[in-house]
DOLUM-718575 format. One line per field, with one value per residue (C-alpha): residue in three letters; chain; x, y, z. Coordinates in Angstrom, 3 decimals. Layout:
resn = [ALA|...]
chain = [A|...]
c1 = [X|...]
c2 = [Y|...]
c3 = [Z|...]
***
This chain:
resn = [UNK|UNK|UNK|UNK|UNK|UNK|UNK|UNK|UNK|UNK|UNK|UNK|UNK|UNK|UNK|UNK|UNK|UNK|UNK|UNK|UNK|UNK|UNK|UNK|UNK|UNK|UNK|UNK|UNK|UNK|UNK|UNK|UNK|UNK|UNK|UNK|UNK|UNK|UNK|UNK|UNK|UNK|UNK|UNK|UNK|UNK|UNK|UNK|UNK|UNK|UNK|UNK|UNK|UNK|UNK|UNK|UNK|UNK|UNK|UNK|UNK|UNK|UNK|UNK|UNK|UNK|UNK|UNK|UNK|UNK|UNK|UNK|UNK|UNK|UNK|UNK|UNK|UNK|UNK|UNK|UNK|UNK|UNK|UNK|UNK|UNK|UNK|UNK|UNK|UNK|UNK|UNK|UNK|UNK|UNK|UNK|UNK|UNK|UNK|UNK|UNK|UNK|UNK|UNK|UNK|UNK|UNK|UNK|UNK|UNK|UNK|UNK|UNK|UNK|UNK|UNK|UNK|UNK|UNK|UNK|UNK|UNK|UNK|UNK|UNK|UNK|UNK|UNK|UNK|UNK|UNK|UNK|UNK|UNK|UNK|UNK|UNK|UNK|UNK|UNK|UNK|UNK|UNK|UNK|UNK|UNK|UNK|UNK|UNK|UNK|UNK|UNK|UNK|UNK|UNK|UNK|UNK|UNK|UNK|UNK|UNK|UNK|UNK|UNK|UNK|UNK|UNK|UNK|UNK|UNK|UNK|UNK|UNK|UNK|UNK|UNK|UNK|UNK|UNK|UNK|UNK|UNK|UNK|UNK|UNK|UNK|UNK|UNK|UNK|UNK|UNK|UNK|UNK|UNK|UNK|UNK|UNK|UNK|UNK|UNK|UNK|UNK|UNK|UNK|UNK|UNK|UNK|UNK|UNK|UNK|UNK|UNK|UNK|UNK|UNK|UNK|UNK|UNK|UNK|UNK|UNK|UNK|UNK|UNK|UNK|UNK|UNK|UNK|UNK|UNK|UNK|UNK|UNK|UNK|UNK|UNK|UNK|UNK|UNK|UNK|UNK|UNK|UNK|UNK|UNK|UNK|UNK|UNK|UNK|UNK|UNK|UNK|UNK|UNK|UNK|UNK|UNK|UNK|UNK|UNK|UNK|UNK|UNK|UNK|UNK|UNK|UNK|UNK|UNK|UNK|UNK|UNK|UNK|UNK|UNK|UNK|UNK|UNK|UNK|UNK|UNK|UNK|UNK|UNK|UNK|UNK|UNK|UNK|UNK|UNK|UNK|UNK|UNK|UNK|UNK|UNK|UNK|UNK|UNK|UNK|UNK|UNK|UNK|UNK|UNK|UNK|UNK|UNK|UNK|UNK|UNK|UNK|UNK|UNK|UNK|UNK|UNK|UNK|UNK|UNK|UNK|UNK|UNK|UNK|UNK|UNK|UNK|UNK|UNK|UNK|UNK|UNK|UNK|UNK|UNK|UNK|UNK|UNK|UNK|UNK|UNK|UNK|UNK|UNK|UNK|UNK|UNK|UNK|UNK|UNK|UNK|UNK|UNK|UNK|UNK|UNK|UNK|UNK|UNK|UNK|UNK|UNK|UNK|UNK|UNK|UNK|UNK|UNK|UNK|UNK|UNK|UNK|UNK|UNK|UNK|UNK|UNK|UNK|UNK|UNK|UNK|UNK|UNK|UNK|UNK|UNK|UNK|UNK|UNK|UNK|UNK|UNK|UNK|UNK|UNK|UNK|UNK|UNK|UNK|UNK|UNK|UNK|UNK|UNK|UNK|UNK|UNK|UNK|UNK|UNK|UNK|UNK|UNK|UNK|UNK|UNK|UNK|UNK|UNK|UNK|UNK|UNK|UNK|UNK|UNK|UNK|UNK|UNK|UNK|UNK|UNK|UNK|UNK|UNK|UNK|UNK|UNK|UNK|UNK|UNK|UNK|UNK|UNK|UNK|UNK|UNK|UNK|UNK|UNK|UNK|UNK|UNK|UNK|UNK|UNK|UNK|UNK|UNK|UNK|UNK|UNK|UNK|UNK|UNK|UNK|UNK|UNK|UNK|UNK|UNK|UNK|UNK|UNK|UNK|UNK|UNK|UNK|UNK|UNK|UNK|UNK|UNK|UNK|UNK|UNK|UNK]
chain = [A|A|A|A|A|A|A|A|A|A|A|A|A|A|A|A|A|A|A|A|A|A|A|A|A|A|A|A|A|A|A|A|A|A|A|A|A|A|A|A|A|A|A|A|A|A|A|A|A|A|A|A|A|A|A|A|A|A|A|A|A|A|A|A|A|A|A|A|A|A|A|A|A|A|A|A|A|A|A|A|A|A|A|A|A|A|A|A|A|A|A|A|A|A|A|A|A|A|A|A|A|A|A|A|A|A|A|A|A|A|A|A|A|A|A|A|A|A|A|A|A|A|A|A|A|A|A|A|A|A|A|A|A|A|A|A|A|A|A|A|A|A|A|A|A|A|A|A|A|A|A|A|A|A|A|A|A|A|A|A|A|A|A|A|A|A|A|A|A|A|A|A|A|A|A|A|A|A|A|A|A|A|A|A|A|A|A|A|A|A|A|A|A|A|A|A|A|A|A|A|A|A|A|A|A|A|A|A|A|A|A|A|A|A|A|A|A|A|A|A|A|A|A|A|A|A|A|A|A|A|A|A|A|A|A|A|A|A|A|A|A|A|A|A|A|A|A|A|A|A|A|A|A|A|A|A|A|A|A|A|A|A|A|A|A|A|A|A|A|A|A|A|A|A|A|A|A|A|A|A|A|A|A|A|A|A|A|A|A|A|A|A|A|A|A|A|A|A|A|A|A|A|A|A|A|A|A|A|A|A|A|A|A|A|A|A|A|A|A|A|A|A|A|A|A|A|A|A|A|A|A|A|A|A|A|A|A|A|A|A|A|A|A|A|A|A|A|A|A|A|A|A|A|A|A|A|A|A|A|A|A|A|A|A|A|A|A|A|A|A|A|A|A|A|A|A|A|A|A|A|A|A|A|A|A|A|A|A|A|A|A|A|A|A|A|A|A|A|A|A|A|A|A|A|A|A|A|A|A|A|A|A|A|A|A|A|A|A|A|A|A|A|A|A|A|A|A|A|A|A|A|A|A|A|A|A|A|A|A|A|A|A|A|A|A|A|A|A|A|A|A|A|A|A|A|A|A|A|A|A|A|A|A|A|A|A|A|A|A|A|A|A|A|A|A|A|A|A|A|A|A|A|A|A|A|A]
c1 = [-21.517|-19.120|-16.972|-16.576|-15.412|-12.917|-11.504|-11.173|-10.620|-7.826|-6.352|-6.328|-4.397|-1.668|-1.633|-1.440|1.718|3.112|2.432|3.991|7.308|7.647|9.140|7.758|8.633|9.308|6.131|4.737|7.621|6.356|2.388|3.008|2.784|-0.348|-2.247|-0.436|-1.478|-5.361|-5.600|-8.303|-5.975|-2.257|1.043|0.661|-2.751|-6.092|-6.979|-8.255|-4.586|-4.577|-7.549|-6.036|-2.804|-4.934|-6.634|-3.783|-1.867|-4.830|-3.892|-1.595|0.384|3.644|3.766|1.668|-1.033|-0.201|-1.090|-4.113|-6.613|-4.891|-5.359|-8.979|-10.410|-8.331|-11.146|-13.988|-12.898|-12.501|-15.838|-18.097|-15.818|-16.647|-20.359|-20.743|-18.733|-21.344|-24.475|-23.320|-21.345|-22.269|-21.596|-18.239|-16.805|-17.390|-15.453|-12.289|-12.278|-12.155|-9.288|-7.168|-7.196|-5.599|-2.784|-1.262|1.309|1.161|-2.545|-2.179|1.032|0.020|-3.896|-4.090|-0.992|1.273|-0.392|-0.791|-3.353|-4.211|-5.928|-8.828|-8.703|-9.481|-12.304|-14.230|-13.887|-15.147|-17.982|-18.398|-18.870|-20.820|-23.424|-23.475|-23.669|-26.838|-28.317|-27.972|-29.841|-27.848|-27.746|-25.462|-23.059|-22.458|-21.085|-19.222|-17.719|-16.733|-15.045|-13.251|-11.748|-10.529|-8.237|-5.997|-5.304|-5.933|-9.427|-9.971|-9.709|-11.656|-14.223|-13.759|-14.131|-17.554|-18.484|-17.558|-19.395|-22.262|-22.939|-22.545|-25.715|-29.206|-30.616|-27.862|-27.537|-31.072|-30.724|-27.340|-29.165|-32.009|-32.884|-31.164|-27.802|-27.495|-28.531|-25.777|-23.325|-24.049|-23.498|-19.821|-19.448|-20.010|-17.850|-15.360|-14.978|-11.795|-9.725|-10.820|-11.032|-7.233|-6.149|-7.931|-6.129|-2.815|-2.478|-3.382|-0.311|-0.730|-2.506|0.597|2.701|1.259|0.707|4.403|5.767|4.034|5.413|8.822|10.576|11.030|10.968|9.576|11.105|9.590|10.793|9.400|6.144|6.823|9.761|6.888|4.376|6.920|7.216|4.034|3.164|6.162|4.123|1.158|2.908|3.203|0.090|-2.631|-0.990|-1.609|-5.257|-6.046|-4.957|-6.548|-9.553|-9.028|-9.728|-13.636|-15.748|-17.314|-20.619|-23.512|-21.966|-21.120|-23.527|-23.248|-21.128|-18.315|-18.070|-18.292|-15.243|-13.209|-14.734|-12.988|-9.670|-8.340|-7.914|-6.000|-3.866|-2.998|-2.050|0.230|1.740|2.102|3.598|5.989|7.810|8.274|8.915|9.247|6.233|5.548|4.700|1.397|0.187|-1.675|-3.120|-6.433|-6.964|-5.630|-8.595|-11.156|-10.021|-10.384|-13.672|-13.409|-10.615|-12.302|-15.890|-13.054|-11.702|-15.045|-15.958|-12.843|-13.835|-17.338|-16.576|-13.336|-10.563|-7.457|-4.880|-6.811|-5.314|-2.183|-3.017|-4.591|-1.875|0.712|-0.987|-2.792|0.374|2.948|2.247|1.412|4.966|6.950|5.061|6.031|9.923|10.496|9.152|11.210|14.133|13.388|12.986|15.785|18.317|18.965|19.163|21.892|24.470|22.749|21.639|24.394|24.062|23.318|20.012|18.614|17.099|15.325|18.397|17.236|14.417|14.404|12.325|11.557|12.411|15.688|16.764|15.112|17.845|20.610|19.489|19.387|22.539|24.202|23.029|24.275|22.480|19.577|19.314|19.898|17.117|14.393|15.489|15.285|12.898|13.224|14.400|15.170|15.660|17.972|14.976|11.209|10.830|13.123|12.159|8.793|11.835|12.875|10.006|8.262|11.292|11.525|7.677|6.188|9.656|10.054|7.940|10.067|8.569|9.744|10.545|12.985|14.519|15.665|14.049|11.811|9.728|6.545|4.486|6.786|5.986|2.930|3.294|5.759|4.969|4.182|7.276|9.580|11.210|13.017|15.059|14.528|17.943|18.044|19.550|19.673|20.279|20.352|20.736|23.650|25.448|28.756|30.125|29.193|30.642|28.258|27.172|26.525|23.462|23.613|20.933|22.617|25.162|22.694|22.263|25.812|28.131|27.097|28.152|28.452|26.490|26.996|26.733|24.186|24.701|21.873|22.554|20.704|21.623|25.244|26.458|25.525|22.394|21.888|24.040|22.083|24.506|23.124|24.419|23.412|22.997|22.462|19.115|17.987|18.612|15.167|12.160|13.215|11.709|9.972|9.067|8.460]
c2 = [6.420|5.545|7.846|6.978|3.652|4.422|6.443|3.833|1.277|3.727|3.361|-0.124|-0.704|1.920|0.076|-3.690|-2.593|-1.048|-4.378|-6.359|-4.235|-3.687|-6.150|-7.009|-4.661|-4.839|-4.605|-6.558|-9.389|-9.411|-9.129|-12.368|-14.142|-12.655|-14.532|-17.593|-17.173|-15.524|-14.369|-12.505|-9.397|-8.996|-7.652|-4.341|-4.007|-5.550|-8.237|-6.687|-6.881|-10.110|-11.244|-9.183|-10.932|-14.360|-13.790|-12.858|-16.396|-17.815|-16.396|-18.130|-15.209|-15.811|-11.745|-10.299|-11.762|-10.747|-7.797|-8.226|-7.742|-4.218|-3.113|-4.459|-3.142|0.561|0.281|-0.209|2.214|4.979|3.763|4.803|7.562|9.322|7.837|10.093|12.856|12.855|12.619|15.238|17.885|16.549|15.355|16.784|16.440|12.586|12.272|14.826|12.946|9.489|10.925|12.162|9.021|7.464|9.925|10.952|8.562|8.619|7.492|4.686|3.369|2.643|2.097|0.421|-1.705|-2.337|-4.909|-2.599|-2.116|1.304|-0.919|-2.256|1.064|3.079|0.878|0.373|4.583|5.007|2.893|4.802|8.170|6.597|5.679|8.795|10.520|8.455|8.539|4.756|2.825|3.770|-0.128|-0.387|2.305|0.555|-2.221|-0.930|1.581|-1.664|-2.987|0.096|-0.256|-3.826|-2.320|0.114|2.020|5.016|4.315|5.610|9.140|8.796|7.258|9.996|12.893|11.128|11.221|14.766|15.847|13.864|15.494|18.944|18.957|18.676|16.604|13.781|14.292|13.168|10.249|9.314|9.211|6.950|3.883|4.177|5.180|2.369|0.285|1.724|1.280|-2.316|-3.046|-1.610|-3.485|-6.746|-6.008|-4.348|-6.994|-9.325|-6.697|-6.178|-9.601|-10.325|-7.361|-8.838|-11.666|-10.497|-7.751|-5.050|-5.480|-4.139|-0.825|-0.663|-0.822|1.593|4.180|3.829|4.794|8.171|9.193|7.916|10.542|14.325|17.451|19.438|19.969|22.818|22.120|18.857|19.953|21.703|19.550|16.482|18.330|19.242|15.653|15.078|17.206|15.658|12.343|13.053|15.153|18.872|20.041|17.320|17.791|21.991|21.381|19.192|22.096|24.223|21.880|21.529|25.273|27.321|27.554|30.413|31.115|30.432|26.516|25.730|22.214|19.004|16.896|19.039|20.306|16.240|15.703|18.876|17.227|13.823|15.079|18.324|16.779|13.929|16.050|18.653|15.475|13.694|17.668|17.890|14.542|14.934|17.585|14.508|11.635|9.932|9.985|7.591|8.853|6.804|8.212|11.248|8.872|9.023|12.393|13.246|10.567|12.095|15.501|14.305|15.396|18.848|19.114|17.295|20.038|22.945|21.115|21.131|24.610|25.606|23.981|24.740|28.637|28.021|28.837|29.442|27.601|24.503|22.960|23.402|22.287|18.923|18.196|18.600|16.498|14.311|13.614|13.378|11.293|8.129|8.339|9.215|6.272|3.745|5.081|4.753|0.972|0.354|1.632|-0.580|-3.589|-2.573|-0.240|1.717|4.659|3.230|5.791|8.573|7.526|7.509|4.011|5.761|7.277|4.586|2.066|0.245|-1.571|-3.497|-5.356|-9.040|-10.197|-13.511|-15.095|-13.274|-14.718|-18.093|-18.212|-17.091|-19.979|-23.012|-21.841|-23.132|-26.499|-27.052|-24.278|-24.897|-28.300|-27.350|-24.438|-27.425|-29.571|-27.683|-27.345|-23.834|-20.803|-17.783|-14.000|-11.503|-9.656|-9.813|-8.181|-10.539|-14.042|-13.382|-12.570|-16.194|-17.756|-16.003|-17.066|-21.084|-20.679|-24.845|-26.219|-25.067|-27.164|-24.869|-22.384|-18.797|-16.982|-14.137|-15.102|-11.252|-9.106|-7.193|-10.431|-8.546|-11.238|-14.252|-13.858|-14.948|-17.212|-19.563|-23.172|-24.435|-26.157|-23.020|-24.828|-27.243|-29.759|-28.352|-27.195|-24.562|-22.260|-18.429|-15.845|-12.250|-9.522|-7.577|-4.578|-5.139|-1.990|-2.610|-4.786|-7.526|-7.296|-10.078|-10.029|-11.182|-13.618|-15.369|-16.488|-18.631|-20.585|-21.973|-22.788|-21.910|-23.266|-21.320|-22.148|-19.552|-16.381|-14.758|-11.884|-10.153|-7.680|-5.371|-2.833|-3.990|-4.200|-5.804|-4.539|-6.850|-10.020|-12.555|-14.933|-18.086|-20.675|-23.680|-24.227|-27.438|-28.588|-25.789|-27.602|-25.841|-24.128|-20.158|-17.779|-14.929|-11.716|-8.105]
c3 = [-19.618|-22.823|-21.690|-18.523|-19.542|-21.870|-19.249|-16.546|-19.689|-20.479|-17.043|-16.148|-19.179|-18.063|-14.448|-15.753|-17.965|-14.543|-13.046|-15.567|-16.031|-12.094|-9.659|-6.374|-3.907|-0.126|1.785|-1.415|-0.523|2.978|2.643|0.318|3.589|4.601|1.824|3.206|6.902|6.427|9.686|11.727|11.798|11.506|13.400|10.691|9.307|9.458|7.698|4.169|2.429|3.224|1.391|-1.493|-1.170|-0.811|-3.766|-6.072|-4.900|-6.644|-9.651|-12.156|-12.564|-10.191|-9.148|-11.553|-10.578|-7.184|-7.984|-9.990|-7.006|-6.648|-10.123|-10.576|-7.106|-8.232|-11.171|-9.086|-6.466|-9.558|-11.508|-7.781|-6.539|-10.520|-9.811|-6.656|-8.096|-10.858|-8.791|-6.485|-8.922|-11.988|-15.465|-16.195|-12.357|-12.670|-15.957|-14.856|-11.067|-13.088|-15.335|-12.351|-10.663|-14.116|-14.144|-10.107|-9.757|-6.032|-6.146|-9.020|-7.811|-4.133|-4.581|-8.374|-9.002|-5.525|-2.919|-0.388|2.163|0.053|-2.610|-0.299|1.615|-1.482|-2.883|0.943|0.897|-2.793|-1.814|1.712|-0.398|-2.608|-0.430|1.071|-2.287|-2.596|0.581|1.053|4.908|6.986|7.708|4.371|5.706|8.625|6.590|4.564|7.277|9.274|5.850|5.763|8.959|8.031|5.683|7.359|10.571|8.277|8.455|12.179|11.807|8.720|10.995|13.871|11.148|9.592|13.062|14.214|10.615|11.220|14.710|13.672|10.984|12.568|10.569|10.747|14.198|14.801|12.510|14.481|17.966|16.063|15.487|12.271|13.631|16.056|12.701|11.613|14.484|15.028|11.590|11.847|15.038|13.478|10.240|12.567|14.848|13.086|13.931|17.916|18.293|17.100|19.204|21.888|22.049|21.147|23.697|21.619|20.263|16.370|18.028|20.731|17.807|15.807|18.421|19.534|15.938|16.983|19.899|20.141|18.466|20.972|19.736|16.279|13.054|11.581|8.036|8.473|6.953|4.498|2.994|3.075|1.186|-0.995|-1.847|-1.818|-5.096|-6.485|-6.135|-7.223|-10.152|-9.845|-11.935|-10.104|-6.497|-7.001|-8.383|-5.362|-3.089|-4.628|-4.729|-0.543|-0.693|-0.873|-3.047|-3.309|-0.452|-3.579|-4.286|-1.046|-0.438|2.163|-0.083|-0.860|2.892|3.526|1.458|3.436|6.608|5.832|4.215|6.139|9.678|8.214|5.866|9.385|11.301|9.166|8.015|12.335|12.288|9.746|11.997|14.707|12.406|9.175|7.237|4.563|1.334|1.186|4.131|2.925|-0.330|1.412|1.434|-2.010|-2.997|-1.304|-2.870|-6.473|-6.916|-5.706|-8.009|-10.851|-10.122|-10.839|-14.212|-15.616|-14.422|-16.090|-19.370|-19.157|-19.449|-22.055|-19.488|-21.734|-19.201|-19.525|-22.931|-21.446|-18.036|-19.455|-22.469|-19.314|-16.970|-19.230|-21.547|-18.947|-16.018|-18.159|-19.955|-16.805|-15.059|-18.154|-18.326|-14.811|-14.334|-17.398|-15.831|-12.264|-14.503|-17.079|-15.178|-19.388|-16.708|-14.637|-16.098|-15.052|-11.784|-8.512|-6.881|-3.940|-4.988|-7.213|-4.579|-7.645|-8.243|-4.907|-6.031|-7.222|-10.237|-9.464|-12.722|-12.909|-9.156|-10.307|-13.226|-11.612|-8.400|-10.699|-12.780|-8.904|-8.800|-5.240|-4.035|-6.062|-4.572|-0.869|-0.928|-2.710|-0.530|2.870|5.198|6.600|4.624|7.316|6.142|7.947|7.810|7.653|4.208|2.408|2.873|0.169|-2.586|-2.454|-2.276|-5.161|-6.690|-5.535|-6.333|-5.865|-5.875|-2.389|0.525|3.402|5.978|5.747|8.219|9.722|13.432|13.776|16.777|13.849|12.941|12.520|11.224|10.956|15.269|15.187|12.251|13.867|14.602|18.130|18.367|17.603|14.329|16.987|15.362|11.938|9.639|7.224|4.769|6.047|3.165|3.061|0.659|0.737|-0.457|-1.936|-0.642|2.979|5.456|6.046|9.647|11.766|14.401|17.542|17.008|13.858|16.284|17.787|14.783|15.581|12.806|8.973|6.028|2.922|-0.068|-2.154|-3.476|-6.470|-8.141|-10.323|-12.768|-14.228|-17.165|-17.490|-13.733|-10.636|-9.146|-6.044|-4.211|-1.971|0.263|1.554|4.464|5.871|9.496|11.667|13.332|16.100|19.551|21.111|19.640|18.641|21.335|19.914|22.181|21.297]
***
């Protein structure tokens, strides 16, 4: 068990100096909010994110504590996904599928430091595989499968694969069709029901959305594929990404058992449908983060085999990818925070130059007095768009009383978070960030505002030149409440 611990020890110490050196991102900026406005469901996910989000306002960290929830729920989802991995494939599996989940980028980054909704996702399907590792009631598993699908729209096919699996053995079929199984069922039901409930009474509007971003694009891109895989074992670094393929693959006939077939059962489907999708449309990078997680242990069951008979590529293999990933991972949220690699990097590839720390924006806000005054003072802040208004207020932090909000036709949220009377009669100071080498472009619906008055301009730099410029105006009192519609 020592060991064990020092490994995920190990880990969350890597992850909380990620989370200190890295600034908030966008969808962090934006699920802010979501801790602000607990909420049965929400316009993008379900409603676990924003319990995560809830609980790291709590925290009297300003950002970093933000992400806190994130990094200690990434520990608990490693600790019972190396548990099960152990029980199942033993000793040495559990130990190597506890160090890979310290040392993939892809995985750390999006399920153990960034509020995303990959953080609950990941520790609901550790504990899912656990239980199933252990033969938990069947009772239990329906809980925690309806927690699961409070975190993300990812969880469904999870849920359809468990299923299909589940049907196709005898003996689970016969506990499915039981007493146990509709246990089991009901159980997810109740869990479940936040999310079908919100839906309910929003129109189905999340799952509209959702099912829209799939099939609005025409056509197939056969390099699609191929070109997002690619960039797939980029993210999870080279060296893990290939082991987890090669983990995907059979074993041979004589250690074929339920578990492992479990874990193909649950991970293939997903990784063909978002490789399919990715010749019709973009697909994010997190995307596939469930399936390289559910592939750890296979991969982890081949490290020790590998060291268990002295294979002579595995020094090598584990200096490489034990060395490596850790470093790179450091460097590069030294650079986002620092920009020392701003000479080497075109502007036009380094997107890190985007992001706000809040202190930074907080210095450069009060060192305008004016504009300091009119953004404490107001009583609405408005975003050209729904990702930015959380920069400004993790910025403003308690010296702010204003709503937030974005009036632009993408509102996500910010739709259903808008008072009853539409902001009617209320002034405020819009902002937005800009690039200085782009014409600022005026919306159609920032004319409605009527007349704005400039307040000012901030520039942020960030390793000797300007890395980001927010503008901010003043408008007049809204004549009648802001109509939203999707």
């Amino acid at each position: 068990m020592l060991p064990l611990l020092l490994i995920l020890l190990a880990g969350l110490l890597l992850r909380l100096a990620i989370a200190a050196l890295l600034p908030p991102g966008y969808d962090e900026a934006y699920y802010l909010f979501y801790g602000h406005h607990l909420a049965l469901s929400y316009f993008d996910h379900p409603a676990a994110v924003g319990v995560w989000a809830w609980l790291g306002l709590h925290l009297p960290f300003g950002s970093f504590g933000l992400r806190l929830p994130s990094v200690i729920s990434y520990t608990l989802a490693s600790a019972l996904l190396a548990l099960a991995s152990q029980r199942q494939l033993g000793r040495g599996a559990g130990l190597w599928t506890a160090a890979l989940t310290g040392l993939s980028p892809l995985l750390l980054a999006c399920g153990g430091v960034l509020l995303l909704p990959d953080a609950p996702l990941l520790l609901l399907l550790s504990a899912v595989i656990y239980a199933l590792a252990v033969d938990a009631p069947w009772g239990l598993l329906g809980l925690l499968l309806g927690g699961l699908t409070l975190c993300k729209y990812q969880a469904l096919p999870l849920l359809g694969c468990l299923l299909i699996w589940a049907l196709c053995q005898p003996e689970r079929r016969r506990r499915l069709f039981s007493a146990e199984g509709v246990t089991a069922l009901a159980a997810w039901a109740l869990v479940s029901s936040p999310l079908w409930i919100w839906n309910a009474q929003h129109g189905w509007i999340s799952i509209l959305f959702h099912g829209a971003r799939t099939s609005a694009a025409s056509g197939f891109n056969p390099s699609g594929p191929p070109l997002f895989l690619l960039t797939q074992m980029l993210a999870l670094f080279p060296s893990i990404g290939v082991l987890l393929l090669l983990g995907a693959g059979p074993h041979r006939p004589d250690r074929a058992s339920p578990f492992r077939l479990l874990l193909r059962w649950l991970a293939l489907p997903q990784m063909l449908l978002f490789l399919l999708l990715a010749g019709r449309m973009q697909v994010l990078v997190s995307w596939l983060v469930p399936v390289w997680w559910l592939l750890l242990p296979l991969a982890g069951e081949r490290l020790a085999a590998a060291q268990a008979r002295g294979a002579r590529w595995l020094p090598a293999w584990s200096w490489f990818s034990i060395g490596l990933p850790p470093i790179l991972c450091l460097v590069a949220a030294s650079h986002v925070r620092f920009g020392f690699a701003n000479p080497l990097l075109p502007v036009s590839i380094d997107s890190s130059r985007e992001l706000l720390p809040p202190e930074k924006l907080r210095e450069a806000l009060k060192a305008q007095p004016k504009l300091w005054n009119a953004l404490v003072k107001t009583p609405l802040i408005v975003g050209r768009r729904y990702y930015e208004p959380g920069f400004l207020a993790l910025a403003l932090g308690s010296d702010s009383k204003a709503e937030y909000t974005t009036f632009s036709s993408d509102a996500r949220g910010f739709l259903f978070w808008q008072p009853a009377d539409g902001f009617a009669g209320r002034s405020g100071v819009l902002f937005s960030l800009r690039n200085p080498e782009q014409k600022q472009e005026t919306k159609d619906w920032m004319k409605r505002l009527g007349p704005l008055e400039p307040l000012g301009i901030v520039r942020l730099e960030r390793g000797g030149s300007v890395a980001q410029e927010l503008e901010f105006f003043g408008f007049a009192p809204l004549a009648q409440p802001w109509d939203r519609r999707y």
